[in-house]
C-alpha positions in Angstrom: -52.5 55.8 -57.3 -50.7 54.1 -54.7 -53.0 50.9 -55.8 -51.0 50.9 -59.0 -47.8 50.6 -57.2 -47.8 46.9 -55.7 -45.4 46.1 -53.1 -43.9 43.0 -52.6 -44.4 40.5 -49.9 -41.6 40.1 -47.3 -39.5 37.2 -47.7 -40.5 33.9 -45.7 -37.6 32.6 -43.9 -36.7 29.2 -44.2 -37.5 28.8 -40.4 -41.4 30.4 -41.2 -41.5 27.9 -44.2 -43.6 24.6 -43.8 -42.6 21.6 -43.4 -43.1 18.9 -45.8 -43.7 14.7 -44.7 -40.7 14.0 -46.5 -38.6 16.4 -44.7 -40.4 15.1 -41.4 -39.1 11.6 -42.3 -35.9 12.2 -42.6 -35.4 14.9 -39.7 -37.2 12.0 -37.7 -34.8 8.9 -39.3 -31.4 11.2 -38.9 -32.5 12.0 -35.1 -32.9 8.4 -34.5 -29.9 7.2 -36.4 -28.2 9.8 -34.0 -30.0 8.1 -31.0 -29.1 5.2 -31.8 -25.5 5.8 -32.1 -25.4 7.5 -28.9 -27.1 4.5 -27.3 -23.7 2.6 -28.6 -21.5 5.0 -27.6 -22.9 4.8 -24.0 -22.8 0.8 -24.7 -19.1 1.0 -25.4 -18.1 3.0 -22.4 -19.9 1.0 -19.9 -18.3 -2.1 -21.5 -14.9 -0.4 -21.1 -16.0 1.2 -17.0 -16.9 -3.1 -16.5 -13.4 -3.9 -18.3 -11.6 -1.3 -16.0 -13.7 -2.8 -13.2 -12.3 -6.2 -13.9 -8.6 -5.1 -14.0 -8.9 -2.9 -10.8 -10.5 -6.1 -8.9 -7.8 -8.2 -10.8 -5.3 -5.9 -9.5 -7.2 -5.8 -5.8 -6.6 -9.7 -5.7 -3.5 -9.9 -6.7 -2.9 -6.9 -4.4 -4.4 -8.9 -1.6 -2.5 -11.8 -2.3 0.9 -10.0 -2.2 -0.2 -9.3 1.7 -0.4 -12.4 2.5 2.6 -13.2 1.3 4.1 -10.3 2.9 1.8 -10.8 6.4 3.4 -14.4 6.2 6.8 -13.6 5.3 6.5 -10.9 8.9 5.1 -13.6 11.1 8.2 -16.0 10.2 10.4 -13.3 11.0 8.5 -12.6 14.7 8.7 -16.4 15.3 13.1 -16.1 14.5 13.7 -12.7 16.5 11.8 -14.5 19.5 13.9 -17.4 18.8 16.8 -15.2 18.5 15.6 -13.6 21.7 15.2 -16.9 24.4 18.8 -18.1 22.8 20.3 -14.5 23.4 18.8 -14.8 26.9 19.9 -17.7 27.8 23.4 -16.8 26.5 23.4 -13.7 28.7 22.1 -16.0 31.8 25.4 -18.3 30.7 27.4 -14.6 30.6 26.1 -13.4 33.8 26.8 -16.5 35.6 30.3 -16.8 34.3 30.7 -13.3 35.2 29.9 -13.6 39.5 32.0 -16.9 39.1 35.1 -15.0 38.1 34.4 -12.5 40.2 33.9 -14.3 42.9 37.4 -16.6 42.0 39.6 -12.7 42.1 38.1 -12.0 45.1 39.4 -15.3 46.6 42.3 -14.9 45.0 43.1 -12.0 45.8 42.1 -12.5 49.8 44.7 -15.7 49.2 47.5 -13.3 47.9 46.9 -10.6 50.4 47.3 -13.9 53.3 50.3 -15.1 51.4 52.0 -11.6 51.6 50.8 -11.4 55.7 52.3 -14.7 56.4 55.7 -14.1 54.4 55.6 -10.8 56.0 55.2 -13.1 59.8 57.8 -15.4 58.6 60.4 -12.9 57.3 60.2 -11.1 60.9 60.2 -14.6 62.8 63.6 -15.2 60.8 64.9 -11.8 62.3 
């Protein structure tokens, strides 16, 4: 008889198994001690993204500041080169004018040298 000859039922799984309250409870209590660490985790990280954000707008002020300075620090410079400019002017105005008056002195002088020569040139042939 194949009655006689009893075969065994195939294993349950643990997966096919049910579940029992208690199990429930603490599947449930694990999952939200994980959500709530997560939540914490996130909590952290934006306090640290809002602690970089502070240093970078630290860092953007300072930064800022440091261009003022510098923006300053240029326009003093422009005001001395123009400074530097009108007196460097004006000396080359002083130059320039010095400059035709000398000129101007050779060529008399040597128009006076040229009529010294001519008349002792006239008087040495008078003599003769």
């Amino acid at each position: 008889q194949s009655d006689s000859k009893k075969t065994l039922p195939e294993p349950k799984r643990s997966r096919d198994l049910p579940a029992t309250l208690g199990a429930l409870d603490r599947v449930r209590s694990e999952l939200k001690s994980d959500i709530t660490s997560v939540k914490l985790e996130v909590k952290s990280v934006k306090l640290e993204v809002a602690s970089v954000r502070a240093d970078v707008k630290a860092l953007e002020h300072k930064m800022d500041s440091k261009f003022e300075e510098i923006k300053a620090t240029n326009s003093r410079m422009l005001a001395l080169l123009e400074e530097q400019r009108a007196e460097n002017r004006a000396a080359l105005d002083g130059y320039a004018a010095v400059y035709e008056s000398q000129q101007r002195l050779e060529g008399r002088t040597d128009a006076l040298e040229k009529n010294q020569f001519d008349l002792a040139k006239f008087i040495k042939t008078r003599e003769l």
